[in-house]
Wavefront OBJ file of the C-alpha trace (Angstrom):
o trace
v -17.560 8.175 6.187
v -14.272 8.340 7.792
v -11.735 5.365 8.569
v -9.148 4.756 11.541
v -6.378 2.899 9.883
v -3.532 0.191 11.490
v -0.420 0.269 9.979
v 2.061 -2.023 10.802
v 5.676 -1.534 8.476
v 5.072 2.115 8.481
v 9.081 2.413 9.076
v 9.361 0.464 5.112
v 9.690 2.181 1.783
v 5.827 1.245 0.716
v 4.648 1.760 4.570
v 6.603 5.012 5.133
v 4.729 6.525 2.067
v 1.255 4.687 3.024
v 1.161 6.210 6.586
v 1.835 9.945 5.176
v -0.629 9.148 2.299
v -3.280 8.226 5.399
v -1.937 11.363 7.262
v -2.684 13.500 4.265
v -5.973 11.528 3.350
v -9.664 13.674 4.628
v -10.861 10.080 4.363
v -9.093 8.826 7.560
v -9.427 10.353 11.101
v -6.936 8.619 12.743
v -3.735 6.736 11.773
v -2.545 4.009 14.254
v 0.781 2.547 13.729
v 2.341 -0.216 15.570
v 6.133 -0.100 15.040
v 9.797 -1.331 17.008
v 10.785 2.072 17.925
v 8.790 5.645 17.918
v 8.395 7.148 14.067
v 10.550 10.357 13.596
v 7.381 11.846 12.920
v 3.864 13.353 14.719
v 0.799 14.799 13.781
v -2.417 15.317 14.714
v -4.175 12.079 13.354
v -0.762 9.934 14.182
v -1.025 7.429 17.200
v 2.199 5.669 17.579
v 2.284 2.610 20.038
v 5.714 0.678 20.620
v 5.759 -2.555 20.466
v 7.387 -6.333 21.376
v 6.177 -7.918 18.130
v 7.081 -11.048 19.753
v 4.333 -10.659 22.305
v 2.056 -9.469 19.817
v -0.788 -11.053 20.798
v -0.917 -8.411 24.497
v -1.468 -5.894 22.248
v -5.189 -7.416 20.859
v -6.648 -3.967 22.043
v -4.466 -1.802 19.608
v -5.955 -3.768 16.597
v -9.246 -1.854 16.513
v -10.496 0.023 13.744
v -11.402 0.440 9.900
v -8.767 -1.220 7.826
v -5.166 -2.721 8.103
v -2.280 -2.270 6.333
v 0.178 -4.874 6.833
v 3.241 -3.539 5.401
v 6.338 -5.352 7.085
v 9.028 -7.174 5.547
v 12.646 -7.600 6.323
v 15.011 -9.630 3.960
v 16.953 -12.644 4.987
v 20.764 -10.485 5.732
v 18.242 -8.130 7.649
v 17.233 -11.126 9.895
v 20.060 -13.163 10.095
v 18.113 -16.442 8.689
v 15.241 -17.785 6.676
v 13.671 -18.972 9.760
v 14.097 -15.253 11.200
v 12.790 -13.591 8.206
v 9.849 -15.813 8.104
v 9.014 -15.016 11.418
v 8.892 -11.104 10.357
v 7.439 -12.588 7.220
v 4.720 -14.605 7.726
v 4.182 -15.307 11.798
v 3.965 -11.580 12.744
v 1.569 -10.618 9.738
v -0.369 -13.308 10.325
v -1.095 -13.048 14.317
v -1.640 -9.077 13.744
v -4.012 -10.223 10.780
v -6.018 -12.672 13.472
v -5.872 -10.549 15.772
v -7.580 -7.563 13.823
v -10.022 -9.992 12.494
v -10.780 -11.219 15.900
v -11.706 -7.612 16.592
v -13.936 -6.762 13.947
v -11.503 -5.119 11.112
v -13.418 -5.160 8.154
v -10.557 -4.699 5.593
v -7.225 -6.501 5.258
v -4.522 -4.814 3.081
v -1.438 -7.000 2.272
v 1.642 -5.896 0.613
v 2.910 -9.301 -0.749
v 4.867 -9.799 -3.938
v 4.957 -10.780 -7.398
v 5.397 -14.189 -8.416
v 4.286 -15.212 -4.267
v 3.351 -18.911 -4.442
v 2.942 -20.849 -1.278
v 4.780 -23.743 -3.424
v 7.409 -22.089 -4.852
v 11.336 -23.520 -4.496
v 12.353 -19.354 -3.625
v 11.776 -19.373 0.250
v 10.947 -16.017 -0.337
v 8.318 -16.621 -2.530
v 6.627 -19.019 -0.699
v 6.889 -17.114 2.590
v 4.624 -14.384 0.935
v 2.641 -17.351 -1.200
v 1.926 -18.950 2.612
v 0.957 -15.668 4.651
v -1.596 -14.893 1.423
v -3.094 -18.252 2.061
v -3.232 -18.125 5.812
v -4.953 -14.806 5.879
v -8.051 -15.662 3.066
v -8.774 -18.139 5.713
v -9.399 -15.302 8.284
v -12.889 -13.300 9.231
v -12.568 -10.217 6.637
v -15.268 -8.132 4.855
v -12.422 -7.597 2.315
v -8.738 -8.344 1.389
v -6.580 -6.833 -0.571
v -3.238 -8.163 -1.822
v -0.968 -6.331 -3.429
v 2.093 -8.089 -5.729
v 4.439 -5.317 -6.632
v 7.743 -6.993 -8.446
v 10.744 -4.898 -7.728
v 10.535 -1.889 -5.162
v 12.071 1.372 -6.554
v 12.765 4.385 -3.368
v 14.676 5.683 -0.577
v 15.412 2.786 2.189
v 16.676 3.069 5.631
v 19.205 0.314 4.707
v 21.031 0.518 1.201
v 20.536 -2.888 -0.395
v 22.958 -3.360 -3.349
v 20.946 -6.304 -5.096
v 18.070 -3.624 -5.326
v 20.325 -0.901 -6.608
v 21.878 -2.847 -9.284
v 18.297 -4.428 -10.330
v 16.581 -0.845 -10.685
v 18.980 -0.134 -13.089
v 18.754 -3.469 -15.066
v 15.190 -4.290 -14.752
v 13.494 -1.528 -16.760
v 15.807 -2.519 -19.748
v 15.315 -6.078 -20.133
v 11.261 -5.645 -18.511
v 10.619 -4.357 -21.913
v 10.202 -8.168 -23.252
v 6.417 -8.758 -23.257
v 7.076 -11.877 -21.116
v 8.774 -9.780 -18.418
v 6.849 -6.892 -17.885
v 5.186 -8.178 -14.930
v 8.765 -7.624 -13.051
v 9.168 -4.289 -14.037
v 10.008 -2.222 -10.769
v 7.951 0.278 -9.416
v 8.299 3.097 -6.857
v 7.118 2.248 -3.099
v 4.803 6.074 -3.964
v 3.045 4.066 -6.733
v 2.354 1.313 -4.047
v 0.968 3.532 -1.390
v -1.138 5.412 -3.262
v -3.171 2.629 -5.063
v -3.480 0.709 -1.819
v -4.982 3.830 -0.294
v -7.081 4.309 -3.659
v -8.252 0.248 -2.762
v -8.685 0.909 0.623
v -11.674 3.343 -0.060
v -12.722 1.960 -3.201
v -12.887 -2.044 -3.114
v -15.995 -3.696 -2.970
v -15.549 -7.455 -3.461
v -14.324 -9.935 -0.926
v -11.294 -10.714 -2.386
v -9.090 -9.145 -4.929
v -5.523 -8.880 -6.107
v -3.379 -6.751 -7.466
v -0.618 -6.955 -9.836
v 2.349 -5.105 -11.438
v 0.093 -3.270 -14.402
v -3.365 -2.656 -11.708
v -0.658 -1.165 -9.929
v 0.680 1.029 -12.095
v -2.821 2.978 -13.233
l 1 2 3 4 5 6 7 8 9 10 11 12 13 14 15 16 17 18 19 20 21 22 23 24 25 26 27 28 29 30 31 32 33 34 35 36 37 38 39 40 41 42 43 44 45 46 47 48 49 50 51 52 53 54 55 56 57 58 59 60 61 62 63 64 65 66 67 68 69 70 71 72 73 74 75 76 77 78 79 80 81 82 83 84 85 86 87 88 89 90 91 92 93 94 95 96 97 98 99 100 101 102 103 104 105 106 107 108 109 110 111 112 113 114 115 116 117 118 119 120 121 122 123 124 125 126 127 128 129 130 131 132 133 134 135 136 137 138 139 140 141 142 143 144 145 146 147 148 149 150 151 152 153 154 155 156 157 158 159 160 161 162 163 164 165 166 167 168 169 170 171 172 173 174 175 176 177 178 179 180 181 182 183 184 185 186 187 188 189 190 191 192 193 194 195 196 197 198 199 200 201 202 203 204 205 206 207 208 209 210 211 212 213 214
């Protein structure tokens, strides 16, 4: 059976590589991404809409189909502030997660991150530890959340904490104790949340560094 997908963060390094997965994927008919600005891209299955993600909720009648993937993030220099980075963070994901649900979505695929805990003293952390509470509270057959530790790829904006960690995390990840922080390519990401996305069968199920990496 085929899908129609929602993508919102398809402009990311994990949702850049997602959407062209879905483009590429016999499985899905139609890709629907909801972005800030039009993707550099088309193609046959691609429906781009622009958006106001701060008047999300107009846009209810977009969030129809098979399964979303909720790919945004920005970091905290991106945004300016915590508070602005938890409103990318958590408040948009979570009204385009109610929304969906509101309208039937059956599947809810979240890229969140290792070590997310909703009490955690990194705001960071427990930014992604809050949005995966929030959204097990919501209407969905299933959902998905995915906890990749460091992101390894080719970003729109060069961030210099990332470059100097891919280079120092896959030496000292080697310790038993670390090797849940061991970086990984946004590729590896895409391609086992589209491998989830046509594959899970339970309610509820995470996924973490090594269930990523098969």
């Amino acid at each position: 059976m085929t899908k129609t997908a929602i993508l919102i963060g398809a402009t990311g390094l994990v949702g850049n590589e997602l959407l062209h997965k879905l483009l590429n994927s016999d499985r899905y008919i139609k890709v629907v991404t909801l972005s800030r600005r039009a993707l550099p891209i088309t193609h046959a299955k691609l429906v781009n809409h622009v958006i106001d993600f701060e008047k999300l909720t107009q846009y209810v009648e977009l969030f129809k189909g098979d399964v979303l993937f909720s790919c945004l993030g920005t970091t905290r220099k991106q945004a300016g502030s915590t508070q602005a980075q938890r409103r990318v963070d958590v408040d948009y994901q979570f009204i385009a997660a109610q929304l969906a649900a509101s309208n039937g979505i059956s599947h809810y695929c979240l890229v969140s991150s290792s070590g997310a805990n909703a009490h955690s003293n990194s705001p960071y952390l427990k930014m992604k530890g809050e949005l995966e509470q929030h959204i097990k509270a919501l209407a969905f057959d299933k959902i998905s959340i995915f906890q990749p530790s460091l992101l390894l790829g080719d970003r729109e904006q060069f961030r210099v904490a990332e470059r100097i960690g891919s280079v120092i995390f896959p030496v000292i990840t080697r310790l038993p104790f670390l090797k849940r922080y061991k970086p990984i390519t946004g590729k590896q990401v895409a391609q086992k949340i589209l491998s989830v996305s046509l594959a899970q069968q339970v309610k509820l199920s995470y996924y973490v560094l090594d269930e990523l990496l098969e």
